[in-house]
C-alpha positions as CSV (number, residue, x, y, z in Angstrom):
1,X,-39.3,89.0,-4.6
2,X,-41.6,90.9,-2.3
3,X,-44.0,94.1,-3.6
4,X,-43.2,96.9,-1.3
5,X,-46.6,97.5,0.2
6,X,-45.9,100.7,2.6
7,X,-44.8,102.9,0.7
8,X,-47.5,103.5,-2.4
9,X,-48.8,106.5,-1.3
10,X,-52.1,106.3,-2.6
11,X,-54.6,108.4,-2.9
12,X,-58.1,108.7,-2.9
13,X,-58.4,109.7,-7.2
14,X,-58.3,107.4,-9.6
15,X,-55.4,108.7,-11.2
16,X,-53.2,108.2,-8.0
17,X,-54.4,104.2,-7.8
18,X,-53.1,104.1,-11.7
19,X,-50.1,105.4,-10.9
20,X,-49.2,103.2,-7.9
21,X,-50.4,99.9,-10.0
22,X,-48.1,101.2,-13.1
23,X,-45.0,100.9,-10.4
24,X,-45.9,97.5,-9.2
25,X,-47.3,95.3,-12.0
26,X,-44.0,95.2,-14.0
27,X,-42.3,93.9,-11.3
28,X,-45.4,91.4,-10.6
29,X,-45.1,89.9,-13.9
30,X,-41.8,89.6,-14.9
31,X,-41.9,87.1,-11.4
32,X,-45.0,85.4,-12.3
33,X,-43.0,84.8,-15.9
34,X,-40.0,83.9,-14.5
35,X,-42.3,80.8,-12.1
36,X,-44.3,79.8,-14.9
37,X,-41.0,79.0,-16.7
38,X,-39.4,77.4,-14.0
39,X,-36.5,79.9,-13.8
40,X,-34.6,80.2,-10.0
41,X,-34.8,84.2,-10.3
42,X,-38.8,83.5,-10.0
43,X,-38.1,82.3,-6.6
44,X,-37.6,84.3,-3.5
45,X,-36.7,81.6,-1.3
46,X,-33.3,80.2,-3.0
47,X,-30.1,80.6,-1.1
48,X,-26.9,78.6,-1.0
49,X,-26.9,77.2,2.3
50,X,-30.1,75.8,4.9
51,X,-31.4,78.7,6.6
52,X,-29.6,79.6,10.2
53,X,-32.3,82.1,11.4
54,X,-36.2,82.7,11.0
55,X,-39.1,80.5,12.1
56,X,-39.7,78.2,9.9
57,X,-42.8,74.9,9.5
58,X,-42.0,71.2,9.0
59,X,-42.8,71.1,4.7
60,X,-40.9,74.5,4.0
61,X,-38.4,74.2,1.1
62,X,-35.5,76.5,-0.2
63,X,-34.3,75.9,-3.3
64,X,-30.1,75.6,-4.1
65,X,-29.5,78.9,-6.1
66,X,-25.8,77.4,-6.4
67,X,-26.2,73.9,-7.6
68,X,-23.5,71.5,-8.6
69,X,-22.4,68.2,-9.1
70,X,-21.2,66.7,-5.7
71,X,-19.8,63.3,-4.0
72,X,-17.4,61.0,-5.8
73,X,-17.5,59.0,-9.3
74,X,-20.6,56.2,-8.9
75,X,-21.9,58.4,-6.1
76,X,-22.4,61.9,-7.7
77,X,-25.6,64.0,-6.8
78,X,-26.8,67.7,-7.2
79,X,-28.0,69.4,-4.0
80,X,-31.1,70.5,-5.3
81,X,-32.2,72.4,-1.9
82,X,-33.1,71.8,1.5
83,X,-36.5,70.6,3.2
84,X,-37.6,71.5,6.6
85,X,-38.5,68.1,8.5
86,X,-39.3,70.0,12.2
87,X,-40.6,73.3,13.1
88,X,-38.7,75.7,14.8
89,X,-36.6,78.9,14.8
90,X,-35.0,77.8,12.3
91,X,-36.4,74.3,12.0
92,X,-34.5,71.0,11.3
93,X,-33.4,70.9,7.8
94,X,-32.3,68.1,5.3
95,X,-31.0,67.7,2.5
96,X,-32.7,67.1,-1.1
97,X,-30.3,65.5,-3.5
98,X,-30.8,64.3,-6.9
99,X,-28.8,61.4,-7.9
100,X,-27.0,62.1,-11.4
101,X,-26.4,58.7,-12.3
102,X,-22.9,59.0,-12.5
């Protein structure tokens, strides 16, 4: 989630600076709440595929927001997300899997 940072309309009173942080901090801590506890809807960058547009850096992650159990029986992994291993528009991307095991 990104604050909308255009559109405030302050002003130069107090009162007006009040009002404009009363619209914003809500939304500013119910995503700080949501990251502290780990939760996916804290994160911005979660998709369910790797990126096909945008410039992205080598070290850039996106989380899976669909994750499930994949490959065959003694072979299974979750698709956690993927990791950006070259820069670029929009960058090499790979993979992260966690093995389940199974």
């Amino acid at each position: 989630m990104r604050l909308q940072t255009d559109n405030l309309r302050l002003g130069n009173d107090l009162p007006s600076l009040l009002r404009a942080l009363a619209q914003v901090l809500p939304a500013f801590a119910k995503q700080v709440n949501a990251v502290s506890e780990g939760r996916l809807s804290g994160s911005y960058n979660a998709l369910t595929s790797p990126p096909t547009t945008g410039k992205y850096q080598a070290g850039d992650y996106i989380k899976n927001s669909a994750p499930e159990v994949l490959g065959t029986a003694g072979a299974q992994y979750v698709l956690k997300g993927w990791i950006c291993v070259a820069s670029g528009e929009p960058g090499t991307w790979v993979e992260d899997r966690g093995v389940t095991g199974t």
